[in-house]
ROLOBA-795902 format. One record per residue (C-alpha): x, y, z negated; residue in three letters; residue number from 1. Coordinates in steps of 0.25 Angstrom, whole numbers, plus 5000, padded with zeros to 4 digits. Example, Ala and Ser with C-alpha at 12.3 -4.5 7.8 and 13.67 -1.06 7.14 Angstrom:
! residues 2
+------+-------+------+---------+-----+
! east ! north !   up ! residuo ! num !
+------+-------+------+---------+-----+
! 5049 !  4982 ! 4969 !     ALA !   1 !
! 5055 !  4996 ! 4971 !     SER !   2 !
+------+-------+------+---------+-----+
//
This chain:
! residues 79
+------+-------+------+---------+-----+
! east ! north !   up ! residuo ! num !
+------+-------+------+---------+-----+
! 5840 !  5963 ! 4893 !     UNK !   1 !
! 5837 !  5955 ! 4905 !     UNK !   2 !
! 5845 !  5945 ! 4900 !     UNK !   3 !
! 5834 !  5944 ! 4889 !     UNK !   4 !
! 5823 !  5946 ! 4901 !     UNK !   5 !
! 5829 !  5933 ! 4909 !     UNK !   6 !
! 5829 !  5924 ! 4896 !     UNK !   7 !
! 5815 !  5927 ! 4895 !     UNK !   8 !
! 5813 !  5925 ! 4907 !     UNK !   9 !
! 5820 !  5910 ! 4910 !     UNK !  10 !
! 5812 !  5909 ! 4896 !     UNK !  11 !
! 5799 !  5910 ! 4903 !     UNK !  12 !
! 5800 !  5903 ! 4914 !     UNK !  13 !
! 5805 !  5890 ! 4908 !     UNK !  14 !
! 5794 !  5892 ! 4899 !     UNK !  15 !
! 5784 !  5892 ! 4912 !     UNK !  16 !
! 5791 !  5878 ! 4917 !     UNK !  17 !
! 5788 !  5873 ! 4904 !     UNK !  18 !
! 5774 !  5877 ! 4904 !     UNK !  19 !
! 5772 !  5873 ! 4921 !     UNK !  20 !
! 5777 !  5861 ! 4917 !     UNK !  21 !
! 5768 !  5859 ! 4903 !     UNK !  22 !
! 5759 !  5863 ! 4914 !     UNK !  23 !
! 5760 !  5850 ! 4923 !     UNK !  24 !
! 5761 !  5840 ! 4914 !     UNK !  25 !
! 5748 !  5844 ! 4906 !     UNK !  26 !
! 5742 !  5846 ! 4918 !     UNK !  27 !
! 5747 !  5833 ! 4923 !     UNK !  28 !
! 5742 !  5824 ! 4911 !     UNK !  29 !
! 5728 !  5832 ! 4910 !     UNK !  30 !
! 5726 !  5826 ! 4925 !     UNK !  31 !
! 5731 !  5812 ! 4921 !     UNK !  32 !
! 5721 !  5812 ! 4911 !     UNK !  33 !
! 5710 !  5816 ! 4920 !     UNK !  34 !
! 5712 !  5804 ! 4929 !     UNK !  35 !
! 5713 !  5793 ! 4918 !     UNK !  36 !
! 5701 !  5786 ! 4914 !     UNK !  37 !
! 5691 !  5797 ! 4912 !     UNK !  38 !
! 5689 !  5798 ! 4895 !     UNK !  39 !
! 5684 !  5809 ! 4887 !     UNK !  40 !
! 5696 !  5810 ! 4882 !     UNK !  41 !
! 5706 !  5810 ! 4892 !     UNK !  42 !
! 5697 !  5820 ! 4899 !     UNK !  43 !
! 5698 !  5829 ! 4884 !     UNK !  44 !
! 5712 !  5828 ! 4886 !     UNK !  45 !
! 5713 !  5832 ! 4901 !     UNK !  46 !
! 5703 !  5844 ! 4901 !     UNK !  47 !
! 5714 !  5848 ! 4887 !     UNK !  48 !
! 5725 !  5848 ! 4898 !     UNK !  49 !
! 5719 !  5853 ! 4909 !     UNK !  50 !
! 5715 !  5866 ! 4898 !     UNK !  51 !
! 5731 !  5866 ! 4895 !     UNK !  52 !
! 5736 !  5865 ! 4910 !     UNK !  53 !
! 5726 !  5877 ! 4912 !     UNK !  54 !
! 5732 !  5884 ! 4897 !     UNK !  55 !
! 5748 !  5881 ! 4902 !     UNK !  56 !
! 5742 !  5886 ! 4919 !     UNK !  57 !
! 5740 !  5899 ! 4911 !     UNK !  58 !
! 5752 !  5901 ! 4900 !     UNK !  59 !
! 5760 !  5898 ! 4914 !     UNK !  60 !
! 5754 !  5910 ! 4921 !     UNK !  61 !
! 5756 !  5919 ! 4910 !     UNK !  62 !
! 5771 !  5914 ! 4909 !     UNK !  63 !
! 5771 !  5918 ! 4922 !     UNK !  64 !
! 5768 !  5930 ! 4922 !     UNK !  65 !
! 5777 !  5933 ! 4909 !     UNK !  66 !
! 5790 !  5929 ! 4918 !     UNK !  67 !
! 5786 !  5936 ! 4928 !     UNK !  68 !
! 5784 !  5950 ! 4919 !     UNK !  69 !
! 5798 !  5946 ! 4912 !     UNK !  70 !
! 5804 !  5944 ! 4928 !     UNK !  71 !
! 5797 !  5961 ! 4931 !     UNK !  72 !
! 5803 !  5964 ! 4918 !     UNK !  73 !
! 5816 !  5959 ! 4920 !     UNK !  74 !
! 5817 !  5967 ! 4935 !     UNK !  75 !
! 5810 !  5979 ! 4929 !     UNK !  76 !
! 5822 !  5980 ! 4918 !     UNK !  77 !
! 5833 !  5977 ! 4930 !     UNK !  78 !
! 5828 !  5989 ! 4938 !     UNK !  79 !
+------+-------+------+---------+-----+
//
């Protein structure tokens, strides 16, 4: 059963490296955007990745919380 647990667990967190790193790159190119010539559109697609980088800020947390429930649950079953 924890073997199962574990899994889940390396599961997770390669899943929160993806999603950090997903992070940064969109983060990244919504700055870029921003200090290019200023046009409506670059600026209609900075303020789009700027909303993502906030969306994947907040999946990230939640992920965080999930491993760290799955980590409790995993000690809790060991005792």
């Amino acid at each position: 059963m924890a073997d199962k647990a574990q899994e889940r667990i390396k599961y997770q967190t390669e899943r929160w490296r993806f999603l950090c790193l997903l992070t940064v790159a969109v983060g990244g190119g919504s700055l870029s955007l921003l200090l290019g010539t200023p046009t409506l559109f670059r600026a209609g697609l900075a303020i789009l990745g700027l909303l993502a980088t906030v969306v994947l800020i907040a999946v990230i947390w939640r992920q965080d919380r999930r491993i760290v429930a799955l980590i409790e649950q995993i000690t809790k079953e060991e005792v």
